[in-house]
Steps between C-alpha positions, in 0.01 A plus 500: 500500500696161478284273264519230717334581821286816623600718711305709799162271490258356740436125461182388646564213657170330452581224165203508230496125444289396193352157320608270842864643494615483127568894502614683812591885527578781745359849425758826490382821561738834409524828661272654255244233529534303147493081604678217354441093565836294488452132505542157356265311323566090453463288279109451346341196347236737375499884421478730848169725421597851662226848472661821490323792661780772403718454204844320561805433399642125530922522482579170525873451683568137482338199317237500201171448469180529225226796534216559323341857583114527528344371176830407239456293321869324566723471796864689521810382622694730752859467604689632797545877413229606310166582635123500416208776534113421601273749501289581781154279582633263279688170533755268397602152493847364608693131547813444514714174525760586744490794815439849350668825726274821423417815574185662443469851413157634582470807290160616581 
């Protein structure tokens, strides 16, 4: 699989748009039925508040942002390439000062 796009999917072409259009993603379903979110999220003035219902795995692709996970006590800075796990019926907290590519890996 090339690393930077997926292959053989179904995009639903219905956008989730969250918190009046500061993050915006399209859902990707694979043949054997796992789902992924790709999308952008802009810049913040405050931390983004999001609740997991399955566990997931944040990659970030482009841009940096600050996330605090469910009760830590500190935030954590994440750069494009590395990535970020929330457990499921939990949630995390994310800003970011300049537009933030994604993809969501819903593991659950």
């Amino acid at each position: 699989m090339n690393p930077a796009q997926f292959d053989q999917v179904t995009v639903i072409k219905k956008a989730n748009i969250y918190f009046d259009g500061k993050c915006i993603s399209h859902t990707i379903q694979f043949d054997d039925g796992s789902k992924k979110t790709v999308g952008v999220i802009l810049p913040t003035e405050k931390p983004l508040v999001f609740e997991t219902h399955v566990p997931e795995r944040m990659e970030i692709i482009s841009g940096e942002c600050r996330v605090k996970i469910a009760d830590q006590p500190e935030s954590e800075l994440y750069r494009a390439g590395q990535s970020f796990y929330v457990p499921g019926s939990s949630r995390f907290f994310i800003e970011t000062q300049e537009p933030l590519d994604y993809v969501c890996h819903l593991e659950g």
